[in-house]
Each structure stands twice: as structure tokens, then as C-alpha cells.
PDB file of the backbone (N, CA, C, O) and the ligand in Angstrom, with CONECT records:
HET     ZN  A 101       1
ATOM      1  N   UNK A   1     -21.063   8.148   0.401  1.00  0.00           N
ATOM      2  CA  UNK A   1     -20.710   6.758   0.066  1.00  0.00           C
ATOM      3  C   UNK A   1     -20.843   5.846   1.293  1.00  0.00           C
ATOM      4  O   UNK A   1     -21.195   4.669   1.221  1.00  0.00           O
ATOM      5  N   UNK A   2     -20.551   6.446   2.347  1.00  0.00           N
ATOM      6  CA  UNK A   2     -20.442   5.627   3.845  1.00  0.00           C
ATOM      7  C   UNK A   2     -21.732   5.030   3.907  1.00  0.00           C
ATOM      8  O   UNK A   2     -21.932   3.826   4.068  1.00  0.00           O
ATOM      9  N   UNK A   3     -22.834   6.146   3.738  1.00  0.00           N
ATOM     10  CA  UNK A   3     -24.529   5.509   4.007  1.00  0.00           C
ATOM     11  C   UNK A   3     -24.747   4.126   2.956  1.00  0.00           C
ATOM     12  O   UNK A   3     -25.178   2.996   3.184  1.00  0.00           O
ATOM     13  N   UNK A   4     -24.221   4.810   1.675  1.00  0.00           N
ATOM     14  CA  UNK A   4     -24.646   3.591   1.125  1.00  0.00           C
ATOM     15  C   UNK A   4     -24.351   2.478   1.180  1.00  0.00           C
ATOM     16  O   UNK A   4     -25.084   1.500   1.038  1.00  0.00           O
ATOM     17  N   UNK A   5     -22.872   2.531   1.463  1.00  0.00           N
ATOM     18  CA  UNK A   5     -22.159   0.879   1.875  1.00  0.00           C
ATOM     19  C   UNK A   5     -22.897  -0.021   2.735  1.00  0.00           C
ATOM     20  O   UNK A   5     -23.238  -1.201   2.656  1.00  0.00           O
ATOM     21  N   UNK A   6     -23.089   1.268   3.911  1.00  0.00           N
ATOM     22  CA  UNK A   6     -23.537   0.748   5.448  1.00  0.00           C
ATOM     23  C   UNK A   6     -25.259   0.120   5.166  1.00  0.00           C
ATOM     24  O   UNK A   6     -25.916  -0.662   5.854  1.00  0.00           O
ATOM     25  N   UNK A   7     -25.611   0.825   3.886  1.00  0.00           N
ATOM     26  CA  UNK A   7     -27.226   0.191   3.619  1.00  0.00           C
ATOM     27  C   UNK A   7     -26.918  -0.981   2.845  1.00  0.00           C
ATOM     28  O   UNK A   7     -27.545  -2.002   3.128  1.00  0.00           O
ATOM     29  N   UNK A   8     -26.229  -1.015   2.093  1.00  0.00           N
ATOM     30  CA  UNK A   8     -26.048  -2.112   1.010  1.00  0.00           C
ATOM     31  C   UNK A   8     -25.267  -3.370   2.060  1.00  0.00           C
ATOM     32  O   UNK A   8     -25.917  -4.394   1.848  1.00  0.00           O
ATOM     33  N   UNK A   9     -24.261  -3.649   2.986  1.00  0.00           N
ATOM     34  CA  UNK A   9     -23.739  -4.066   3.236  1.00  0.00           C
ATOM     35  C   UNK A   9     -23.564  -4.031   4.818  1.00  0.00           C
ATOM     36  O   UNK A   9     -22.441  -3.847   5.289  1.00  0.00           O
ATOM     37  N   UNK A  10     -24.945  -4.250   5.834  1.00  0.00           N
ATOM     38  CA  UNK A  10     -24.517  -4.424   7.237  1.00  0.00           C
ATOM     39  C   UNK A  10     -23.926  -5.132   7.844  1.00  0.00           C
ATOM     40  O   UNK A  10     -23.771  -5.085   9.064  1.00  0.00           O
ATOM     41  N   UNK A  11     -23.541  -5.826   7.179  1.00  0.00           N
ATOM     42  CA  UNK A  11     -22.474  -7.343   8.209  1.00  0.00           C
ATOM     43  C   UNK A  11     -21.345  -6.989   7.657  1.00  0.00           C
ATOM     44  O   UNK A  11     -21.435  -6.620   6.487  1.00  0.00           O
ATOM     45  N   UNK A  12     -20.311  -6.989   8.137  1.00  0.00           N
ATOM     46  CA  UNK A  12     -19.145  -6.930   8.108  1.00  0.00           C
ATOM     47  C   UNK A  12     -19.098  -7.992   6.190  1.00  0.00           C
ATOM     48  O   UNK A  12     -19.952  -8.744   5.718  1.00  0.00           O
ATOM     49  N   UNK A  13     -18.155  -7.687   5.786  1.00  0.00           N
ATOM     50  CA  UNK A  13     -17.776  -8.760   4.754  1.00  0.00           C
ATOM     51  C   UNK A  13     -16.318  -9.413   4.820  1.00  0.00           C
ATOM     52  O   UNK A  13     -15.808 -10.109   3.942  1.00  0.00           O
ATOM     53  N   UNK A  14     -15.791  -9.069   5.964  1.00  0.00           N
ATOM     54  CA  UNK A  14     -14.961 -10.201   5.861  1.00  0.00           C
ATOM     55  C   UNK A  14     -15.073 -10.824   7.279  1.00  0.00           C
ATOM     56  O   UNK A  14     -14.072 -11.338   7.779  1.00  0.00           O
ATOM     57  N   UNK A  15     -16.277 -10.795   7.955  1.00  0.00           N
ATOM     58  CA  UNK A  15     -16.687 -11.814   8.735  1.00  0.00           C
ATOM     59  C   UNK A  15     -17.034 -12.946   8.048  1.00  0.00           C
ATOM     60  O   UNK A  15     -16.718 -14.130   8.156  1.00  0.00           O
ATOM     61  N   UNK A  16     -17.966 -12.145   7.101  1.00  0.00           N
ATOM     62  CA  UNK A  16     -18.572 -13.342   6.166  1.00  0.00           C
ATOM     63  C   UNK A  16     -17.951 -14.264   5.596  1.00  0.00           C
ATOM     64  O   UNK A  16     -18.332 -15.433   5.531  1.00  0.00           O
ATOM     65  N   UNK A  17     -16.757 -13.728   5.055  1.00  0.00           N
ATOM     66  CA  UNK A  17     -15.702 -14.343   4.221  1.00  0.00           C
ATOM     67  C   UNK A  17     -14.875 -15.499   5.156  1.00  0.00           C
ATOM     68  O   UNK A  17     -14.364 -16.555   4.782  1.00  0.00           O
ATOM     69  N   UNK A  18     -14.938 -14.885   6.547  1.00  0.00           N
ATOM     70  CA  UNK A  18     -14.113 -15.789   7.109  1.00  0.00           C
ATOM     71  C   UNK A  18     -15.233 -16.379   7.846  1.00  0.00           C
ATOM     72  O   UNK A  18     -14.565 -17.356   8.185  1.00  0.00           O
ATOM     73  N   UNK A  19     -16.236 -16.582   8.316  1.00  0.00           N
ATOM     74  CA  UNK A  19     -17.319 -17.140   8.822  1.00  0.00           C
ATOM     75  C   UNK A  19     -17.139 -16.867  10.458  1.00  0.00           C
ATOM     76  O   UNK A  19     -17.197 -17.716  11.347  1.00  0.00           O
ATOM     77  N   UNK A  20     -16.928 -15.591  10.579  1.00  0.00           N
ATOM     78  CA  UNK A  20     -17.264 -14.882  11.971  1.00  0.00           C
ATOM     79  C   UNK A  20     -18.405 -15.345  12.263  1.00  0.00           C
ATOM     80  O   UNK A  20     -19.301 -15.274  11.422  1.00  0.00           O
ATOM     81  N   UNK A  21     -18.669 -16.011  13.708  1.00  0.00           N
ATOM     82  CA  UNK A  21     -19.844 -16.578  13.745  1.00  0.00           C
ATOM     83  C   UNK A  21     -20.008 -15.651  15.335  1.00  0.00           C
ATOM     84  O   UNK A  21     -19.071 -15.985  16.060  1.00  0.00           O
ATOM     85  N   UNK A  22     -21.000 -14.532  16.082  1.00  0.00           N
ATOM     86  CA  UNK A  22     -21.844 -14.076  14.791  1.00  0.00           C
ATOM     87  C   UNK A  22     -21.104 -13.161  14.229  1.00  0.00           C
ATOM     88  O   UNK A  22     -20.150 -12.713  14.865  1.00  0.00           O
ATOM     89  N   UNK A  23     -21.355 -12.748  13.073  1.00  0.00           N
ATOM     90  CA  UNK A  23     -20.579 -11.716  12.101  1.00  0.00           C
ATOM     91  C   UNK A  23     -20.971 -10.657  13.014  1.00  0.00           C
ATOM     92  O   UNK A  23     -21.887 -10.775  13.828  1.00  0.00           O
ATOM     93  N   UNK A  24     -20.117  -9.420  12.832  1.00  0.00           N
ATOM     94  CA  UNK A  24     -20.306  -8.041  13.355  1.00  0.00           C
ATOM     95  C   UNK A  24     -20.770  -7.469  12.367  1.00  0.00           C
ATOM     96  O   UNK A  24     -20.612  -7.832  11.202  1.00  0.00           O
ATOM     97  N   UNK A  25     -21.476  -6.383  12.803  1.00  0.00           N
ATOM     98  CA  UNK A  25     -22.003  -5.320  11.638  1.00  0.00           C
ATOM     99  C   UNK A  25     -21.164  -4.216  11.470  1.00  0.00           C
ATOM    100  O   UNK A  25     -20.481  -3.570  12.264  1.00  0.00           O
ATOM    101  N   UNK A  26     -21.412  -4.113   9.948  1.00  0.00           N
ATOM    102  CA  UNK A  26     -20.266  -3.138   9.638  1.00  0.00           C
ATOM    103  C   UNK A  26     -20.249  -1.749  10.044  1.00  0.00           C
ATOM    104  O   UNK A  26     -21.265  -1.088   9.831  1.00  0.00           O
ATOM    105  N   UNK A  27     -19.135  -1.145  10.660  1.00  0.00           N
ATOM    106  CA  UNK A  27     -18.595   0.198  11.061  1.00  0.00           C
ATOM    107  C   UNK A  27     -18.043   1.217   9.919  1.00  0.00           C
ATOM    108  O   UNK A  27     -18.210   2.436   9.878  1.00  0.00           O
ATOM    109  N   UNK A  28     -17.418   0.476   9.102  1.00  0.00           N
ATOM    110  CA  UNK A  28     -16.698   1.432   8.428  1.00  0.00           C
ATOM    111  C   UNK A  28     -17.014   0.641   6.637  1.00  0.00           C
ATOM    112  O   UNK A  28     -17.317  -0.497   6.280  1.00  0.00           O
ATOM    113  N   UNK A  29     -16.700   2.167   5.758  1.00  0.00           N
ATOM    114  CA  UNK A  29     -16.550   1.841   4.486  1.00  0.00           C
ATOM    115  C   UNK A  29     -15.347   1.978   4.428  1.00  0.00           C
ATOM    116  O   UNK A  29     -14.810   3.059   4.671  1.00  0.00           O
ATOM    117  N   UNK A  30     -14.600   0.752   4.048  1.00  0.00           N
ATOM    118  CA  UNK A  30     -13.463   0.838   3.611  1.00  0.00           C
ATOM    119  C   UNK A  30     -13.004   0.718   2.037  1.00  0.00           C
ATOM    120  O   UNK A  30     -13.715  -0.016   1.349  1.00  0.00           O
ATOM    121  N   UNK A  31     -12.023   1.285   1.468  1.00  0.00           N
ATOM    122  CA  UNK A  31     -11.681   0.989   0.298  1.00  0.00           C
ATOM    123  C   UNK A  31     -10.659   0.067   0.247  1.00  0.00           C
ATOM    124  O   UNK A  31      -9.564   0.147   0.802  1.00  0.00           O
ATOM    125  N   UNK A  32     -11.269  -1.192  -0.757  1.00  0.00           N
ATOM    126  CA  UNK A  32     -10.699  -2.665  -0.763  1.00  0.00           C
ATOM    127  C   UNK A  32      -9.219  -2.123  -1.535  1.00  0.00           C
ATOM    128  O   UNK A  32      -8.378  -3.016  -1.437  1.00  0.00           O
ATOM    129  N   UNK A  33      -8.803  -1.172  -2.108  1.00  0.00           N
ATOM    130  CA  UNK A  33      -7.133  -0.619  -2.734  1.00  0.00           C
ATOM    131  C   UNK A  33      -7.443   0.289  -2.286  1.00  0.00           C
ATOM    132  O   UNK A  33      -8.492   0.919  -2.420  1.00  0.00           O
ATOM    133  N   UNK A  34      -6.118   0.575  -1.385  1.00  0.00           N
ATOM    134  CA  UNK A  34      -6.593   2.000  -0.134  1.00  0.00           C
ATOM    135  C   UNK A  34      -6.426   3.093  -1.540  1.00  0.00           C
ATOM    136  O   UNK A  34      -6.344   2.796  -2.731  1.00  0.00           O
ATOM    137  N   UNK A  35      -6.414   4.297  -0.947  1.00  0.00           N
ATOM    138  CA  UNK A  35      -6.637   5.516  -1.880  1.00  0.00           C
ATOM    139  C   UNK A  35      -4.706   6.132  -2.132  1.00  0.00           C
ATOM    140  O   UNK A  35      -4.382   6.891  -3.045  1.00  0.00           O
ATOM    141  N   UNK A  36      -4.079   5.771  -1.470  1.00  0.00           N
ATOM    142  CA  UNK A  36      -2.430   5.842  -1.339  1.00  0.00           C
ATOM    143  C   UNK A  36      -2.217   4.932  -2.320  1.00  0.00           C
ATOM    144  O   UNK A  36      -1.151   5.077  -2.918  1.00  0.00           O
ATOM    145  N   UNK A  37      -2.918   4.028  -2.666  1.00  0.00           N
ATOM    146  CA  UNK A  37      -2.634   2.814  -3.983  1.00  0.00           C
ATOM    147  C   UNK A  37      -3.057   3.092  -4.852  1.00  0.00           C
ATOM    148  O   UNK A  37      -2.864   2.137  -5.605  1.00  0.00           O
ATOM    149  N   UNK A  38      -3.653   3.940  -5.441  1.00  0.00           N
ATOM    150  CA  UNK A  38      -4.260   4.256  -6.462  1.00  0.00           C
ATOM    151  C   UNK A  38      -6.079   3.989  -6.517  1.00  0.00           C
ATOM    152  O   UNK A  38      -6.801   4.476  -7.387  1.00  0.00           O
ATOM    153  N   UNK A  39      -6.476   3.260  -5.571  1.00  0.00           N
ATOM    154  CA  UNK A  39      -7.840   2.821  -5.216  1.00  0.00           C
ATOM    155  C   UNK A  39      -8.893   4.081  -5.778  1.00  0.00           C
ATOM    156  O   UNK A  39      -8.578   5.062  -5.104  1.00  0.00           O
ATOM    157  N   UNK A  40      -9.713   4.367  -6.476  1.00  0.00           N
ATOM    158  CA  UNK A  40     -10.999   5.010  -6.829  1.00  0.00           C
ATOM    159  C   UNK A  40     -11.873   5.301  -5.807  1.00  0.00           C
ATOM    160  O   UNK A  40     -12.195   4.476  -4.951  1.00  0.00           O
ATOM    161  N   UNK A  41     -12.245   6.358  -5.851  1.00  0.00           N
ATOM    162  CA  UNK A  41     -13.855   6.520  -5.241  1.00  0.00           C
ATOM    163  C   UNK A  41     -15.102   6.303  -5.870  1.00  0.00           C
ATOM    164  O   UNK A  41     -16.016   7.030  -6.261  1.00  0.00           O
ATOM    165  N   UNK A  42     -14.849   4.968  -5.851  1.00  0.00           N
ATOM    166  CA  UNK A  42     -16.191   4.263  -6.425  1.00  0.00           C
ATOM    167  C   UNK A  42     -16.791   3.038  -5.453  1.00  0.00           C
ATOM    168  O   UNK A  42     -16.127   2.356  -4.673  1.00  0.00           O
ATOM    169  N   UNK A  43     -18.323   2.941  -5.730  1.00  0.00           N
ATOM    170  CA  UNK A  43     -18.538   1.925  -5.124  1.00  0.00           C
ATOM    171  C   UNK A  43     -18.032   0.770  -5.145  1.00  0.00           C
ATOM    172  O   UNK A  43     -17.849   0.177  -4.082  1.00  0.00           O
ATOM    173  N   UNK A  44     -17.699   0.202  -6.356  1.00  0.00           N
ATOM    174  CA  UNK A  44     -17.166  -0.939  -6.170  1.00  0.00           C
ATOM    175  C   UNK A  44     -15.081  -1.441  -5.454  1.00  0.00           C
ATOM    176  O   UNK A  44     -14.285  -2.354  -5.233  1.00  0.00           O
ATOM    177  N   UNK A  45     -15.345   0.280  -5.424  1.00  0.00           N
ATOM    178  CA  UNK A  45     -13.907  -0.272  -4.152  1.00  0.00           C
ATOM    179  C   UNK A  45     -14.131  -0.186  -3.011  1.00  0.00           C
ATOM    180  O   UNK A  45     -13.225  -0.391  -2.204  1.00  0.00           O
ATOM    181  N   UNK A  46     -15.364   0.130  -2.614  1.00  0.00           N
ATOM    182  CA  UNK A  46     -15.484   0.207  -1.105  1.00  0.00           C
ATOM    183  C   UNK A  46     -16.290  -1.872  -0.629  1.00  0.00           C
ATOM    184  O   UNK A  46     -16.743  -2.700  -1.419  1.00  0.00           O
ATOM    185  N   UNK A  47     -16.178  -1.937   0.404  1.00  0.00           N
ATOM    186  CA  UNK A  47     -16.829  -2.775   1.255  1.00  0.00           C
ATOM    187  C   UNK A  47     -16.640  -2.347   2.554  1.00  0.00           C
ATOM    188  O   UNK A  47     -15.740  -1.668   3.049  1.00  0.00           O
ATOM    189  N   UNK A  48     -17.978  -3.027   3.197  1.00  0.00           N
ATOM    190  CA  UNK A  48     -18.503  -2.727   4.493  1.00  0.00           C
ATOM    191  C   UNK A  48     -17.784  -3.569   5.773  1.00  0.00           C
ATOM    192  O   UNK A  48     -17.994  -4.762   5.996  1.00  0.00           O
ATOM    193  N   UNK A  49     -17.075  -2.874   6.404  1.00  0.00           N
ATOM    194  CA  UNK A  49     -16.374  -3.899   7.602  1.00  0.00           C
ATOM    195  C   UNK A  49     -16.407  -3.395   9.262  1.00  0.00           C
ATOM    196  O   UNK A  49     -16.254  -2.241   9.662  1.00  0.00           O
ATOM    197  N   UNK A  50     -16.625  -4.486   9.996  1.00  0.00           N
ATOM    198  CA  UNK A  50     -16.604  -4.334  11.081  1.00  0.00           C
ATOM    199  C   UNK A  50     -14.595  -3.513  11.708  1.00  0.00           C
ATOM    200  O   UNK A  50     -13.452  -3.508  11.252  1.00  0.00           O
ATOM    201  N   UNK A  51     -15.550  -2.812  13.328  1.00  0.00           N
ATOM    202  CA  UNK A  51     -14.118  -2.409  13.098  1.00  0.00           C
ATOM    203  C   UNK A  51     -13.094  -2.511  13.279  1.00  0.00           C
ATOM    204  O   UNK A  51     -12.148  -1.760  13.041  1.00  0.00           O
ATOM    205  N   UNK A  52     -13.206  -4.107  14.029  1.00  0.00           N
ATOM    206  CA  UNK A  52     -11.932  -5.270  13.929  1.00  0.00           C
ATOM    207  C   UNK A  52     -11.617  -5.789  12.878  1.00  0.00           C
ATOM    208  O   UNK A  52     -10.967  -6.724  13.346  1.00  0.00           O
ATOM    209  N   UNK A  53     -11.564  -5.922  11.805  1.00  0.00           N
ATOM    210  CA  UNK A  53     -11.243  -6.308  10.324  1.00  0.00           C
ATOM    211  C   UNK A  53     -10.722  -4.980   9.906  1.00  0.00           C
ATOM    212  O   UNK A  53      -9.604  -4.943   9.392  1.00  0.00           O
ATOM    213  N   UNK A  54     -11.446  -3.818  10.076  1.00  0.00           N
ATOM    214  CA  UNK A  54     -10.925  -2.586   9.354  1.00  0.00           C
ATOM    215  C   UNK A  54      -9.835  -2.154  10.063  1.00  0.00           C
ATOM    216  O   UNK A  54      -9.095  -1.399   9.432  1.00  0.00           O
ATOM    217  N   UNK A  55      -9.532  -2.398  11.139  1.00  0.00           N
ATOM    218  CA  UNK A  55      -8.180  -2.275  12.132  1.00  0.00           C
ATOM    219  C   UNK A  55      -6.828  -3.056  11.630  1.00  0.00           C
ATOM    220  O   UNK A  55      -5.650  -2.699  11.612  1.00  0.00           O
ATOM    221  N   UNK A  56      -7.391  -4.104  11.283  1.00  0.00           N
ATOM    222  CA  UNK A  56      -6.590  -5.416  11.110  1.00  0.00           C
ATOM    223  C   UNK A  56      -6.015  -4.935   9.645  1.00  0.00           C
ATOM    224  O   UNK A  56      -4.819  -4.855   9.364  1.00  0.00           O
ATOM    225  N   UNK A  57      -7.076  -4.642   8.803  1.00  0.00           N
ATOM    226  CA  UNK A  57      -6.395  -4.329   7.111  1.00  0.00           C
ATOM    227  C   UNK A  57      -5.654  -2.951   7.560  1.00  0.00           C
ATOM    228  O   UNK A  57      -4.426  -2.955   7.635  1.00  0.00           O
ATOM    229  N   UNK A  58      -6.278  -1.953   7.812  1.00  0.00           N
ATOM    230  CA  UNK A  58      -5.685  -0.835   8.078  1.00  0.00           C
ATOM    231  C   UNK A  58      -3.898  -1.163   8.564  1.00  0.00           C
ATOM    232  O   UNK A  58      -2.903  -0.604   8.104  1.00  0.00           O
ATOM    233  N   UNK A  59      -3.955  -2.126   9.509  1.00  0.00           N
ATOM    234  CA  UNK A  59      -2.388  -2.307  10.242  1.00  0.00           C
ATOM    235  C   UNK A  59      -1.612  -3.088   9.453  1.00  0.00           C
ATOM    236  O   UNK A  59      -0.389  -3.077   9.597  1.00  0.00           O
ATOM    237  N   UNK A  60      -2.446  -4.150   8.175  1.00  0.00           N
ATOM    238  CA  UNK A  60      -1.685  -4.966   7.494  1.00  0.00           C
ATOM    239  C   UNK A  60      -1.016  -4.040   6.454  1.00  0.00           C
ATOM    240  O   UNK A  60       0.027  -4.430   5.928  1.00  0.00           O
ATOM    241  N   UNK A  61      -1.569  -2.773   6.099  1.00  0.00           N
ATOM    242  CA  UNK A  61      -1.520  -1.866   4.591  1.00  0.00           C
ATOM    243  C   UNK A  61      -0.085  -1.121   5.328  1.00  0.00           C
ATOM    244  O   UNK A  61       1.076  -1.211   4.930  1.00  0.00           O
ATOM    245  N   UNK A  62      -0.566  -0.435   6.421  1.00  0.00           N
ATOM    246  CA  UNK A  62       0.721  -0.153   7.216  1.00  0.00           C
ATOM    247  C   UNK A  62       2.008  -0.774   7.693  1.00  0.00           C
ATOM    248  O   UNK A  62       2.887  -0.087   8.214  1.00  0.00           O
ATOM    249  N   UNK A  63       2.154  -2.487   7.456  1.00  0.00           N
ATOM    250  CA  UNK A  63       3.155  -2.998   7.764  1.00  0.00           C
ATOM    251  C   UNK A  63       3.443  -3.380   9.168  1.00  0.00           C
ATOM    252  O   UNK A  63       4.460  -3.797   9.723  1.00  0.00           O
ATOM    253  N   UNK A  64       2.171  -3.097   9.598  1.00  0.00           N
ATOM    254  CA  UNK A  64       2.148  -2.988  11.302  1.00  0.00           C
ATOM    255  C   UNK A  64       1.973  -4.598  11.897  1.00  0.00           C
ATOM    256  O   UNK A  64       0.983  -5.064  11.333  1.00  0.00           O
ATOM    257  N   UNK A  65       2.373  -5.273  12.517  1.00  0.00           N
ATOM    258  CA  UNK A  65       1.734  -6.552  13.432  1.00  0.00           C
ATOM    259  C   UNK A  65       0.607  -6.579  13.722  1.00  0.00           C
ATOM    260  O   UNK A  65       0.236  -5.586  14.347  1.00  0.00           O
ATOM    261  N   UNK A  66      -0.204  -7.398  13.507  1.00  0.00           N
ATOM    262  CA  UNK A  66      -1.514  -7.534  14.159  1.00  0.00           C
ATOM    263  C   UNK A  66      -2.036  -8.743  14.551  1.00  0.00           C
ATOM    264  O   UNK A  66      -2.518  -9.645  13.865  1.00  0.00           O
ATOM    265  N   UNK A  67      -1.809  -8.610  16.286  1.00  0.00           N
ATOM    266  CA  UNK A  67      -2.185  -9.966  16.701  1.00  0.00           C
ATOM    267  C   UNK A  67      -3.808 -10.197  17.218  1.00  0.00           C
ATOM    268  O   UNK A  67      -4.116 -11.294  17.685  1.00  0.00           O
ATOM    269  N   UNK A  68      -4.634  -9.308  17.130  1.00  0.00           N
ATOM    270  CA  UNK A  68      -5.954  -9.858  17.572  1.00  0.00           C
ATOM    271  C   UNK A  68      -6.529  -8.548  18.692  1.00  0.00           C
ATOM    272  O   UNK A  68      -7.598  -8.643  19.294  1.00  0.00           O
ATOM    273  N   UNK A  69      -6.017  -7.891  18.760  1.00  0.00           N
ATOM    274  CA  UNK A  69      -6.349  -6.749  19.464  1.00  0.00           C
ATOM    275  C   UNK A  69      -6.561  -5.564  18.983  1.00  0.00           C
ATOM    276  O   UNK A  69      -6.548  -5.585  17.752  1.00  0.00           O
ATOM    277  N   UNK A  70      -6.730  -4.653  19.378  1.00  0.00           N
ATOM    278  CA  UNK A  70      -7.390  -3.456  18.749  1.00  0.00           C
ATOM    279  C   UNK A  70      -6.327  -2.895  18.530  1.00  0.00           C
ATOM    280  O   UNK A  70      -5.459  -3.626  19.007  1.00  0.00           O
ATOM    281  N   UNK A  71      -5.697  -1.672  17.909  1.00  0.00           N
ATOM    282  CA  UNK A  71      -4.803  -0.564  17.965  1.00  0.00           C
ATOM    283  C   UNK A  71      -4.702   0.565  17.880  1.00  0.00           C
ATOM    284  O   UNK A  71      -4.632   1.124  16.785  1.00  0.00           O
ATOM    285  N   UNK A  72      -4.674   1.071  18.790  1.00  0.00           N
ATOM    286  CA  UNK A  72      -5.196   2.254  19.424  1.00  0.00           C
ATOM    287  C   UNK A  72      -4.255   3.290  18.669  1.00  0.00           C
ATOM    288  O   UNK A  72      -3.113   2.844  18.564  1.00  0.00           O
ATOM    289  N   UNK A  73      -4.497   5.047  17.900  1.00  0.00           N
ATOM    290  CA  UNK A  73      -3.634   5.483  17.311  1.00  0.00           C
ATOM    291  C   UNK A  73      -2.176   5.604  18.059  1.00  0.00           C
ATOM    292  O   UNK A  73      -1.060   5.868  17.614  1.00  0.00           O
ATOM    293  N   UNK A  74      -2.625   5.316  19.317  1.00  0.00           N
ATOM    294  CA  UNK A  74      -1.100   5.625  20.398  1.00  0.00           C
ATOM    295  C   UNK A  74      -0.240   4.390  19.697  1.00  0.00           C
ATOM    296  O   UNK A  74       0.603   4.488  18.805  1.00  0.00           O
ATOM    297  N   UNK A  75      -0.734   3.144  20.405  1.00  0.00           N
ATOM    298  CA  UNK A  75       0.076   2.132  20.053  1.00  0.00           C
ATOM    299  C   UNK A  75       0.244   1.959  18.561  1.00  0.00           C
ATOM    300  O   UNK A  75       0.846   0.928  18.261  1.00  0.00           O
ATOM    301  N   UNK A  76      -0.165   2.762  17.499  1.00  0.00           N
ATOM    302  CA  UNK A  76       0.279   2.581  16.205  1.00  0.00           C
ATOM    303  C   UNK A  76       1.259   3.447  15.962  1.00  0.00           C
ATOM    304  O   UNK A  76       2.009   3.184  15.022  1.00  0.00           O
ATOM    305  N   UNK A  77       1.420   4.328  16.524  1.00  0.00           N
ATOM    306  CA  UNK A  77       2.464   5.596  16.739  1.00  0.00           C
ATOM    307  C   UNK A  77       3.759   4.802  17.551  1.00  0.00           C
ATOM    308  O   UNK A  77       4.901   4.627  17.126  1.00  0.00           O
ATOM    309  N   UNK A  78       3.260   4.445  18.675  1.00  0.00           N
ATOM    310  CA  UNK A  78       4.380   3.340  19.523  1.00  0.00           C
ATOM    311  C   UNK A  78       5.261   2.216  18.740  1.00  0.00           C
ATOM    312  O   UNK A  78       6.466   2.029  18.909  1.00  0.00           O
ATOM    313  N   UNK A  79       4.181   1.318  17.611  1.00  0.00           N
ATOM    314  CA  UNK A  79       4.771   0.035  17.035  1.00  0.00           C
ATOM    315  C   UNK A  79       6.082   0.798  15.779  1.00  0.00           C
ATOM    316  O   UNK A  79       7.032   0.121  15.388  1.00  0.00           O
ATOM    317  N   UNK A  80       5.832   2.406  15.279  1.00  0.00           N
ATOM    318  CA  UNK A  80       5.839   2.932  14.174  1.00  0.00           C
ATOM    319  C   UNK A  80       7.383   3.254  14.688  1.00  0.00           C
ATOM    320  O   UNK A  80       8.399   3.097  14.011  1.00  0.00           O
ATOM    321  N   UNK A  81       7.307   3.756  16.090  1.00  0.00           N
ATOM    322  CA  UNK A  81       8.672   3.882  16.056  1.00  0.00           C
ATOM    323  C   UNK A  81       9.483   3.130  16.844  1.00  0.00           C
ATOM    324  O   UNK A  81      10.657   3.467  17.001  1.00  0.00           O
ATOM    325  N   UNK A  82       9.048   2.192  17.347  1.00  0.00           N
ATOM    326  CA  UNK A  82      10.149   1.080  17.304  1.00  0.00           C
ATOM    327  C   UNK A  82      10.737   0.589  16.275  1.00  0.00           C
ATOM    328  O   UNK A  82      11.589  -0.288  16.412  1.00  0.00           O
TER     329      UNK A  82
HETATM  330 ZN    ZN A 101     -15.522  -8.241  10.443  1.00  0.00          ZN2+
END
């Protein structure tokens, strides 16, 4: 599924969405309803995202802060138990 996203979808899509100027190309297939939500393994739950956006959703799904920086699994382990 990863190849195909990454063929169907090289720019990030929520650069696009937000008009990342230039958009990044996408790193990761992510599933738009993570798979802990009930989300499918289907194409149409995946989209293609760079891997500052996929960081950013990843930390929003987690409840985590996300101010603009990367988060490293340490510091997600760090924010988790404070
Ligand atoms: Zn992006």
C-alpha cells in the first residue's frame, strides 16, 4: 500500500491543503482514521504525507503538544510521562 500511495500521491497532502509553499514530498502513508479507531486498510484511508505533518497528526491522535518541531520517540516518551 506504501508504494502505491507514494506513486499516487508525492507531495505531501496536507501541504497542499495548507499551501506549504514548497510542499514536501510525501514520506509516509498514513491512515486518515488511525487503525486504533477503527480506520480500514484500504486505499481510500490512506494519504500521502510529509514527515512533518505525519509527526504533527501522529502527536495530535496521541494527545501530545505540538509546537513545530519534530518529536523524537524519546521526547514522546518524555511529554507521555509528565
Ligand atoms: Zn506536509
Amino acid at each position: 500500500m506504501r508504494k502505491l500511495v507514494m506513486a499516487e500521491e508525492p507531495i505531501c497532502r496536507q501541504c497542499l491543503a495548507e499551501g506549504v509553499v514548497p510542499p514536501r514530498a510525501t514520506a509516509v502513508a498514513d491512515h486518515i482514521v488511525n487503525q486504533a479507531e477503527g480506520g480500514k486498510t484500504v486505499r481510500s484511508n490512506y494519504q500521502g504525507l510529509c514527515w512533518p505533518h505525519s509527526k504533527a497528526k501522529t502527536a495530535k491522535e496521541s494527545g501530545i503538544r505540538y509546537d513545530g518541531d519534530l518529536l523524537d520517540a524519546a521526547a514522546v516518551k518524555h511529554l507521555k510521562q509528565a
